[in-house]
C-alpha positions in Angstrom: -92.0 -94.0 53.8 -93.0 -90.8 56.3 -89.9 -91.4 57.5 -87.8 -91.0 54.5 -89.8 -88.2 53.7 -88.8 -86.2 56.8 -85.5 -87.4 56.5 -85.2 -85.7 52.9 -87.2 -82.6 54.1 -85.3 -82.1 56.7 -81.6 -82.6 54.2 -83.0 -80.0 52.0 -84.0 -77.5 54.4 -81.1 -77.9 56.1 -78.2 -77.9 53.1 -80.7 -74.9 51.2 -79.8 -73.0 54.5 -76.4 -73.0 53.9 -76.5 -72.3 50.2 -75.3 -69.0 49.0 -77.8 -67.3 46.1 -77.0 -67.0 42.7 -76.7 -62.6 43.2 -76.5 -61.1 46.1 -76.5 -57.3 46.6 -74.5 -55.1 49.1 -75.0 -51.4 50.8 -72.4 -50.5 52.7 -72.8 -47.0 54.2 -69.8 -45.0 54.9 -70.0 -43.3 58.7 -67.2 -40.4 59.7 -66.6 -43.1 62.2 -65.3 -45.5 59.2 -63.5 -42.6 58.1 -62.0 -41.3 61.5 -60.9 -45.6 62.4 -58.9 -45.8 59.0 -57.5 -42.9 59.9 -57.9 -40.7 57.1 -57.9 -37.0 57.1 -61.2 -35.5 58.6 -61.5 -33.3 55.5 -62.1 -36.4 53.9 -65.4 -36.5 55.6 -67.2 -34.2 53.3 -65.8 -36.6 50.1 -67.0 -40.1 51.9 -69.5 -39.7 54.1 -72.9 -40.6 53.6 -71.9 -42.7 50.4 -73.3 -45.8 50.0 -71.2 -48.8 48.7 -73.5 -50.5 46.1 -71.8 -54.2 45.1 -73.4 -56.8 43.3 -71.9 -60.2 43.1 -73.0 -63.0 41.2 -71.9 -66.5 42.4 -71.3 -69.7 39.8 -73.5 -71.8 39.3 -71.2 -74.5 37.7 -67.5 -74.9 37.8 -66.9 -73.5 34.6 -68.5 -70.1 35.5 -66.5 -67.5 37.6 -67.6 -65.5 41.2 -67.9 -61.7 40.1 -67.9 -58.6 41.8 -68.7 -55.2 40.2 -69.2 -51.7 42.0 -72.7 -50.0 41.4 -72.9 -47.1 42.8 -73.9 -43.4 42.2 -70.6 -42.0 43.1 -67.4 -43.0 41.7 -65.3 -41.8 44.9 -66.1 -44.7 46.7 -63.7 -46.8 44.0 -61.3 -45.5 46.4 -62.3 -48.1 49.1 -63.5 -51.0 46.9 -60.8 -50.7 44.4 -64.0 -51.5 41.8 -63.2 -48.0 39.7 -64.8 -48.8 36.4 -68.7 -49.5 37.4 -69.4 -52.6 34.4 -66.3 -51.8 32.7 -64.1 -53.2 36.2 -66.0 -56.6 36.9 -63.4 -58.4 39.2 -63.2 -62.2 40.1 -63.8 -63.2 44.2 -63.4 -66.1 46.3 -65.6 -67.7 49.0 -64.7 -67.8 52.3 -66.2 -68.4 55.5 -69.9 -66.5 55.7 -68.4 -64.3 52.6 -65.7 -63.7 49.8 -62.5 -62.3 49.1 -61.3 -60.0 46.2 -58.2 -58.4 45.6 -57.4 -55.8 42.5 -54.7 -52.9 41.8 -54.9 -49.4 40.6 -52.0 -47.3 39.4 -52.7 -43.6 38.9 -50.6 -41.0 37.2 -49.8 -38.3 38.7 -47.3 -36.3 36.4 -43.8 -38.3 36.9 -45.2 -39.7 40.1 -47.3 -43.0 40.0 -49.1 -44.2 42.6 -50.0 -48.1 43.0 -53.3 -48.7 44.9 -53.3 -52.6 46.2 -56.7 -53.7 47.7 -57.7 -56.8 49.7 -61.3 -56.9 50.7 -63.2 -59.0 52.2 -67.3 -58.9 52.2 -68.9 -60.9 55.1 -72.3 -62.5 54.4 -73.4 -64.7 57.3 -76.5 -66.1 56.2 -76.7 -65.0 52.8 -76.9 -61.5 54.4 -74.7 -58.4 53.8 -72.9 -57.1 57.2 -69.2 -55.6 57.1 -67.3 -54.3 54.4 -63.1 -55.3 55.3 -61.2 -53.2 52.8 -57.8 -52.9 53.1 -56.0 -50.4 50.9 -52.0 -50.1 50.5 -51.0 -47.0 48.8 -47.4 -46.7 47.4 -45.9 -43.8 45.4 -46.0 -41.1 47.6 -45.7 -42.4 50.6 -46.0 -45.7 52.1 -49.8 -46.0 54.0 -52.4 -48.5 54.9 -55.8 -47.4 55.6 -57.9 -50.0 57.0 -61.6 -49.6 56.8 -64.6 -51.6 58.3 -68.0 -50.5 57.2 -71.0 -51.7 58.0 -73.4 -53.3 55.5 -76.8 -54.6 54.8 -79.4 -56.3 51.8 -81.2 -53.0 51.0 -80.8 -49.7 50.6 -80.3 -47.1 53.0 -83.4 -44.6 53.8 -82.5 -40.7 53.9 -82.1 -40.5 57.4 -79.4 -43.2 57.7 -77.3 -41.6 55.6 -78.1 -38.0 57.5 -76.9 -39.9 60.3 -73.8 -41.1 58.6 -72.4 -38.1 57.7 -72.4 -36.4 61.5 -69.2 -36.6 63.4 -70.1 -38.2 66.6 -67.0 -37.1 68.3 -67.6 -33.6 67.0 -71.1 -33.8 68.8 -69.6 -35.0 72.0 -67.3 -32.0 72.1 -69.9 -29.9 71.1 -72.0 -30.9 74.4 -69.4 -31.0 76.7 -68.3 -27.1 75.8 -72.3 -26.4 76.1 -72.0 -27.7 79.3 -69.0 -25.7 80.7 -70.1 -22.3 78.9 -73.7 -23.2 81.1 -71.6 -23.4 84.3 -69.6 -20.5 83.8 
């Protein structure tokens, strides 16, 4: 009997492990790093940086329930990345993958004639039921024909004040800044 009792302890606690929770929330802070490796403009630095990503999915519990996604947070710019524009108003269907999900959605803006068709194809990983990298992949077409590829990190809670100080200095800038210290000191 003790031993079918450990063998159904240790099932349990080993299967509950694995199991992904019924909502899970994501903040993914946005670095000038994330910004300077997708290879946007560094004037978009002021516009990104230091934004947190706020994503709150909700897994099915049954098979005739759906996997939703919907975009939280304070700022709207940051639709730009998740392709999740409309806060509760753009709730968007994702599948599971290995430690995490997919989504996909598309955007079309106006501008005058012009339109411009934003495609996204994101994935969120969550090894361990835990929030670590935004993947968003953005194809813009209209203008011109670009991919920007972002990869941003992410956790289960929010970010304090000085994390997202952090976030929004240029490291590279810095770098510069040190080494022109340094020759002005030798000169």
């Amino acid at each position: 009997m003790k031993k079918l009792l450990l063998i159904v302890i240790f099932l349990f606690l080993y299967f509950s492990k694995n199991a992904i929770s019924k909502e899970i929330q994501a903040f993914c802070l946005i670095t000038t790093a994330d910004i300077r490796d997708a290879r946007l403009d560094p004037k978009e630095n002021d516009r990104f940086a230091g934004k947190t990503i706020k994503l709150l999915l909700s897994f099915a519990e049954n098979n005739t329930d759906e996997n939703l996604i919907v975009d939280l947070s304070d700022d709207n710019v940051v639709g730009l990345i998740t392709g999740l524009y409309g806060g509760v108003d753009d709730i968007q269907k994702f599948k599971i993958e290995n430690d995490g999900i997919r989504y996909s959605s598309t955007y079309d803006a106006k501008d005058g004639e012009k339109t411009v068709t934003y495609k996204y194809n994101n994935i969120l990983r969550i090894p361990n039921n835990k929030p670590s990298s935004l993947f968003a992949i953005v194809d813009v077409k209209g203008f011109s024909l670009t991919t920007y590829r972002f990869q941003i990190d992410c956790q289960d809670k929010e970010y304090t004040a000085e994390e997202i100080s952090k976030a929004k200095i240029d490291e590279l800038s810095m770098d510069e800044l040190i080494k022109k210290l340094n020759e002005l000191k030798k000169k």
